[in-house]
N, C-alpha and C positions, 0 to 999 in steps of 0.2 A: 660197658656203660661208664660214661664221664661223671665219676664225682667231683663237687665242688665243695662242699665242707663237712666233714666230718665231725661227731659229738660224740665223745666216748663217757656213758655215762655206767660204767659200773660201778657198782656200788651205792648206786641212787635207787632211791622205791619210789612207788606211785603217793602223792601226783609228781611228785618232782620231777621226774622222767619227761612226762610230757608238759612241763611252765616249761625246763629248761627248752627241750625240742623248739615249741614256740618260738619262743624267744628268739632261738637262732634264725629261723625259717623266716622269721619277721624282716627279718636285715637281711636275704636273701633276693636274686630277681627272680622274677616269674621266668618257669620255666628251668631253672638249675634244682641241682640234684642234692639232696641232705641223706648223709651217712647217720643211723643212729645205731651206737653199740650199747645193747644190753644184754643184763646179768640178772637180773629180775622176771621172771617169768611173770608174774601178772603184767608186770608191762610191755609184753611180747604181743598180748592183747590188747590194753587198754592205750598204747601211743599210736599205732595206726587208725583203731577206731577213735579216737581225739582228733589225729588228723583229718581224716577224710570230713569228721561232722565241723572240722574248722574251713572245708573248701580244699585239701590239700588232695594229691592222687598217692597212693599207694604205690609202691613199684612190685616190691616184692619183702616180704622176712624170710630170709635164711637162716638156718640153724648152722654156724661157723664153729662151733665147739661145746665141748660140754659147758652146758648153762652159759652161754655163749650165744647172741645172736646178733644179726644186724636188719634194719627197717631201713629201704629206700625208699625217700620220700620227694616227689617234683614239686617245688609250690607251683602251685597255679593261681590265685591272687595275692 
């Protein structure tokens, strides 16, 4: 799967996680793909359910390492 911008946000906590996500996705086209890297486990949860209720589609969260994961996200508007 083709990414196009990746957001490494360790070290960030909720909400920050997801204004920052936003934000990127905003200035995105419809249709490319957003890398999000988190460190935070409540926002393993609460940035995809952000997304999807912003319109976005979910691709997949991985768990890539300990306390460690990543959220693909397509915009779709």
């Amino acid at each position: 799967m083709q990414v196009d911008r990746e957001l490494d946000l360790k070290g960030e906590v909720c909400p920050f996680t997801f204004v920052k996500s936003k934000l990127i996705i905003e200035q995105m086209e419809k249709g490319q793909i957003l890398r999000v890297i988190l460190d935070y486990e409540p926002s393993v949860e609460n940035v995809p359910k952000s997304m999807e209720m912003e319109g976005q589609k979910v691709l997949a969260v991985n768990k890539i390492g300990d306390k460690l994961w990543e959220v693909l996200v397509r915009k779709e508007r």
